[in-house]
C-alpha positions as a printed NumPy array, in Angstrom:
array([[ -0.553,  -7.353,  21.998],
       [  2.935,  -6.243,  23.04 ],
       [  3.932,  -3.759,  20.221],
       [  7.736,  -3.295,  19.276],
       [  6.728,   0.653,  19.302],
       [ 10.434,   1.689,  20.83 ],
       [ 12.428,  -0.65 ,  18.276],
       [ 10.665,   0.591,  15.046],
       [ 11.448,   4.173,  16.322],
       [ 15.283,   3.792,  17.188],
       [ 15.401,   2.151,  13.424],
       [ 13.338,   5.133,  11.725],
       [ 14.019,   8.102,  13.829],
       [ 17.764,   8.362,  12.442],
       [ 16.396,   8.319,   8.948],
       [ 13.008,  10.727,   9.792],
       [ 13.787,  13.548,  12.216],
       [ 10.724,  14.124,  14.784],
       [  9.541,  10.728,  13.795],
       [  7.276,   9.137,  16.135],
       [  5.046,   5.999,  16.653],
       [  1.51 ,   5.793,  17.941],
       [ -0.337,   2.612,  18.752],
       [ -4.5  ,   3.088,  19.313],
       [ -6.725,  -0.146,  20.186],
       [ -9.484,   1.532,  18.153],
       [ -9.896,   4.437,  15.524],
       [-12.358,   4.519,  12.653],
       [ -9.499,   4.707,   9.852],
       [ -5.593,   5.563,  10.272],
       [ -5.349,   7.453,   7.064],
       [ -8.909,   9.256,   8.379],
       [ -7.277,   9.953,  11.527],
       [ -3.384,  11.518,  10.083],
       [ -5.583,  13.595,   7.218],
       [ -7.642,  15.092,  10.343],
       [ -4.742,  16.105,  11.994],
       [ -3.024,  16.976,   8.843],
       [ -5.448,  19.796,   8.071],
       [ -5.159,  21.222,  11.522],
       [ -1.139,  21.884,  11.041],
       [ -0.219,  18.398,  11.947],
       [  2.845,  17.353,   9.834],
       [  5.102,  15.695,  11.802],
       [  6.137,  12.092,  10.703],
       [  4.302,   9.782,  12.375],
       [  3.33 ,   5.553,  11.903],
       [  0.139,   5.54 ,  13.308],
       [ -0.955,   2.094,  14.151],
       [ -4.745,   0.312,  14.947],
       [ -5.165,  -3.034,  16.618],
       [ -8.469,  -2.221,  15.626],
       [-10.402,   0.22 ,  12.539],
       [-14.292,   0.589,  13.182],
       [-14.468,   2.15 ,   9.441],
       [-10.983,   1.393,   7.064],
       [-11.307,   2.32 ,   3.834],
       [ -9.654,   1.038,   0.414],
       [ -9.141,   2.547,  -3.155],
       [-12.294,   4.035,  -4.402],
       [-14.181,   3.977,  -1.008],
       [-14.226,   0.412,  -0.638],
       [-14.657,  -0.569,   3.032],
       [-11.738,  -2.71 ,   4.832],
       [-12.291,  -4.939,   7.476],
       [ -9.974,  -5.258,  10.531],
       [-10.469,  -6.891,  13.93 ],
       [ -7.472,  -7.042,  16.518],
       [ -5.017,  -9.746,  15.979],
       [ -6.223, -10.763,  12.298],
       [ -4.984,  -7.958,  10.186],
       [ -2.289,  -5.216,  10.394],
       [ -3.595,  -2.16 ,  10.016],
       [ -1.176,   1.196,   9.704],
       [ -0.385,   4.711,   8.038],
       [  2.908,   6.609,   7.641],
       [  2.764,   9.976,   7.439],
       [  5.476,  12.589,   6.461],
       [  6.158,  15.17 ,   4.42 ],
       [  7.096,  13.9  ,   1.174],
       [  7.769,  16.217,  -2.684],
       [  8.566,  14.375,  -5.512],
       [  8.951,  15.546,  -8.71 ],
       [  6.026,  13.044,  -9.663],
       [  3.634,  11.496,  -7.414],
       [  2.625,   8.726,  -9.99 ],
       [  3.332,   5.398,  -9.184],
       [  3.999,   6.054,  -5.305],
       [  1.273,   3.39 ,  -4.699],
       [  3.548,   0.595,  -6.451],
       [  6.479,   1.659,  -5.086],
       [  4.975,   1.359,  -1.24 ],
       [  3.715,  -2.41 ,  -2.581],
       [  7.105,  -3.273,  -3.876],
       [  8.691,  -2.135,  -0.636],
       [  6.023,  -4.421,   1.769],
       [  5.733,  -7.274,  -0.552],
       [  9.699,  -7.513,  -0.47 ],
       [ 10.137,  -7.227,   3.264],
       [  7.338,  -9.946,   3.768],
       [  7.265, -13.325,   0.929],
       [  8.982, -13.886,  -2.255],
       [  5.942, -15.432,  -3.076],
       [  3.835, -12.205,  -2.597],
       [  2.946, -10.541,  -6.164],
       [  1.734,  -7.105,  -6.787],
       [ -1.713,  -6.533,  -8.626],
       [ -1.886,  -3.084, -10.435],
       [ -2.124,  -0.345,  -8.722],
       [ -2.117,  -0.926,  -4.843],
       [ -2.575,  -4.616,  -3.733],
       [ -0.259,  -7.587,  -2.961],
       [ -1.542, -10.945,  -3.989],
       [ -1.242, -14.81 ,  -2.939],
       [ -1.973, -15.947,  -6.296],
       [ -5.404, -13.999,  -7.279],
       [ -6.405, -13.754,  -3.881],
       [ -5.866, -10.475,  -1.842],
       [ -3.649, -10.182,   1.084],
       [ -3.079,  -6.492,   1.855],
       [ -3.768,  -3.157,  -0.194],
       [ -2.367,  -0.064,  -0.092],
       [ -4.316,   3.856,   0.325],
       [ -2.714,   7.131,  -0.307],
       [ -3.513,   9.984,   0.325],
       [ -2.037,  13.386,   0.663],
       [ -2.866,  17.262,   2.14 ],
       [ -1.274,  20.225,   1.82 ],
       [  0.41 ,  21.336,   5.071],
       [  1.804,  25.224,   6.176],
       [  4.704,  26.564,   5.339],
       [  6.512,  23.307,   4.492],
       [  9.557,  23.056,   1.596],
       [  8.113,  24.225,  -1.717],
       [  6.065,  21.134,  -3.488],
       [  5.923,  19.128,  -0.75 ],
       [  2.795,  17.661,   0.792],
       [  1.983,  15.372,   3.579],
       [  1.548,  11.882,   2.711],
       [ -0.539,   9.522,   4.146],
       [  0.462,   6.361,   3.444],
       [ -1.991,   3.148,   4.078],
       [ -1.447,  -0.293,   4.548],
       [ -3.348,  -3.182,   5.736],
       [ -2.662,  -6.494,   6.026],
       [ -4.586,  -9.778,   6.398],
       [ -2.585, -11.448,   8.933],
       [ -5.053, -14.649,   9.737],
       [ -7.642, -16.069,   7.048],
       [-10.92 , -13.939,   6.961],
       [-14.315, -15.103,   5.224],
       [-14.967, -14.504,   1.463],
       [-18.342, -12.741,   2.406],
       [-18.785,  -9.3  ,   0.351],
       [-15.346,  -9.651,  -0.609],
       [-14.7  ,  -8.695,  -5.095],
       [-11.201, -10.802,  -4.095],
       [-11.443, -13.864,  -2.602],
       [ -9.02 , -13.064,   0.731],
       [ -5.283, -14.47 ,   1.145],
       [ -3.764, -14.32 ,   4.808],
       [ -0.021, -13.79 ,   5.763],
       [ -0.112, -17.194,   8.069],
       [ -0.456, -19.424,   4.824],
       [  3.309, -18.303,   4.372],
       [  4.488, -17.49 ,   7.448],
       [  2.216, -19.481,   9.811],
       [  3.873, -18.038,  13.408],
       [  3.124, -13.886,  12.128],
       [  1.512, -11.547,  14.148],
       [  0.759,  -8.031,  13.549],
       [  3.343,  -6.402,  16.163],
       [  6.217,  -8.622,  14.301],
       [  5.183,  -7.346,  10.603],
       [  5.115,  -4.458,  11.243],
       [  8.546,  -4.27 ,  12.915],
       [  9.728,  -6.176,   9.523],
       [  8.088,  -3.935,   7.349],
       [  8.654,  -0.447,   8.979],
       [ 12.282,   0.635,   8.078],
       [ 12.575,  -0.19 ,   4.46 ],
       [  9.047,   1.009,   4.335],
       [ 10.421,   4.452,   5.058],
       [ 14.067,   3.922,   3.087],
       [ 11.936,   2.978,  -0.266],
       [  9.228,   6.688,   0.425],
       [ 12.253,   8.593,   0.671],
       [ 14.248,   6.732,  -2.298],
       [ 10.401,   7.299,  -4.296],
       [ 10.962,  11.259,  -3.143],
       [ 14.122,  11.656,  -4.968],
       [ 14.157,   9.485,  -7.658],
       [ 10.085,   8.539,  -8.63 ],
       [  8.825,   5.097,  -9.715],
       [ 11.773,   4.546, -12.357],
       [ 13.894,   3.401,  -9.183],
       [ 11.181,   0.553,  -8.765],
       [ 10.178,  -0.424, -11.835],
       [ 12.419,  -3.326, -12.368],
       [ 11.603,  -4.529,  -8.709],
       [  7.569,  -4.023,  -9.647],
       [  7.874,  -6.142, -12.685],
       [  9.419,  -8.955, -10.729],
       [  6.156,  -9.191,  -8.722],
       [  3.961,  -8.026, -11.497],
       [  0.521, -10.258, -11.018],
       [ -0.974,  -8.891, -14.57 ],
       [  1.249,  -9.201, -16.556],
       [  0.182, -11.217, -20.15 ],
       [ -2.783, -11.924, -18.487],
       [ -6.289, -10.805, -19.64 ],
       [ -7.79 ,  -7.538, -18.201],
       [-10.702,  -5.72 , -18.324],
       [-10.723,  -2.255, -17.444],
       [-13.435,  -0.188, -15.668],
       [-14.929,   0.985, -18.89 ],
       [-15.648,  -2.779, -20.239],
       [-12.675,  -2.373, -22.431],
       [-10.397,  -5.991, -22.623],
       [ -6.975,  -6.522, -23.431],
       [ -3.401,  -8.128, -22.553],
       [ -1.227,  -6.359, -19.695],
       [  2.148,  -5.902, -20.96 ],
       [  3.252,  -4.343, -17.499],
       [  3.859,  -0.998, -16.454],
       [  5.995,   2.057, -17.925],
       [  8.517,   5.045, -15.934],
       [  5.77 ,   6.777, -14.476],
       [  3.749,   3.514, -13.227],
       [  1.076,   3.584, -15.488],
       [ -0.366,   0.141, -16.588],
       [  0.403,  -0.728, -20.408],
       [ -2.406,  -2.858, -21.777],
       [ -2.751,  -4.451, -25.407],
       [ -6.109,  -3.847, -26.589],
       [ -8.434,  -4.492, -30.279],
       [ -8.377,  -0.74 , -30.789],
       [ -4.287,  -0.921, -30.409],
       [ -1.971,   0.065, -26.717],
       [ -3.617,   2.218, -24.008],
       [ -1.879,   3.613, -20.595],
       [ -3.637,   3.541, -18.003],
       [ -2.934,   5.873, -15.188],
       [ -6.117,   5.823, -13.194],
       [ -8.99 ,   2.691, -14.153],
       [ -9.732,   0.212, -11.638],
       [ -8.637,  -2.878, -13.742],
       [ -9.399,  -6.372, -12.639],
       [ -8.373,  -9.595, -13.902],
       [-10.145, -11.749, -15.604],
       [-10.699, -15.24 , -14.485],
       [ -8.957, -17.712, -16.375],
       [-11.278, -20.194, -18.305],
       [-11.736, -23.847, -16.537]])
């Protein structure tokens, strides 16, 4: 695959001083490998990019699958210190799901949707790093994307790909359409938190007035999500935020 490496860094490197790109035909994980190098000193900005993960990870240690060709898989990392980290997670899915498909929803708290079927989720992480500007840490962002269909097997989701919308993409070109405003969005999340995307998040929002059921067994109605990014559900017992349960849908009756 011919990767538009040079382009993505002449449209980031004005906005990210030292900012490289780094393209690997095989690494276990990308947020694995940028943590690594993170704890050894490592904090330059950097979108580190596999054709190719041997062992990608998802929220809550769930594995994710790539192979070369049929999924996108890529970090950003950079120094980052916002007043609040909550809701970075929705922010970075607001920012991909907007550069890709209107039709491209967001599912509470770090995966884009084709209807109820998952098409890329999101992993962040973050490390502490030197002597860098007081509060800030060094984000590792994570995002991978199913870019041709995949089977069902093992999957909690049944899988979406990108090519049932736009049926010529490949993994070099999303990227290149993702990459910039990627970037723009992290920095507008440093300054201003998740109020700046809140509106744009509950354009896409996949759960909202639909049945949930949270990690702890507990049902409700999602009624969206507030400043901070925290999920608002409707429950028996009365409103709960929730800041950190896995929630999942549940499915609608036949």
């Amino acid at each position: 695959m011919r990767w538009p490496a040079e382009a993505i860094w002449e449209a980031v490197a004005p906005l990210l001083p030292g900012f490289t790109v780094e393209v690997l035909p095989q690494l276990d994980s990308t947020n694995t490998e940028l943590m690594r190098r993170a704890r050894t000193g490592q904090a330059d900005p950097v979108l580190l990019v596999a054709e190719q993960q041997t062992a990608g990870r998802g929220r809550l240690g769930r594995a994710w699958q790539s192979s070369a060709g049929d999924s996108l898989t890529f970090s950003l990392g950079l120094p980052l210190a916002p007043a609040d980290w909550s809701g970075l997670s929705l922010a970075v899915g607001v920012s991909v799901a907007e550069s890709l498909h209107p039709d491209i929803v967001l599912k509470w708290p770090n995966d884009l949707w084709l209807g109820d079927r998952k098409l890329a989720g999101i992993l962040i992480e973050t490390a502490s790093f030197g002597e860098g500007a007081a509060g800030a840490r060094y984000a590792v962002i994570g995002v991978g994307v199913n870019i041709a269909p995949r089977p069902a097997t093992g999957l909690s989701t049944r899988p979406a790909a990108l090519r049932e919308l736009l049926p010529q993409a490949d993994a070099p070109a999303v990227l290149e359409r993702v990459a910039r405003r990627l970037v723009q969005d992290v920095q507008r999340f440093g300054a201003h938190g998740f109020a700046a995307f809140q509106q744009r998040f509950e354009q896409r929002d996949a759960l909202r007035n639909r049945a949930v059921q949270l990690s702890d067994g507990t049902t409700g109605t999602a009624q969206g999500v507030d400043a901070g990014g925290s999920l608002l559900v409707h429950t028996a017992a009365g409103p709960q935020t929730i800041s950190s349960s896995e929630v999942s849908v549940r499915p609608a009756a036949a």
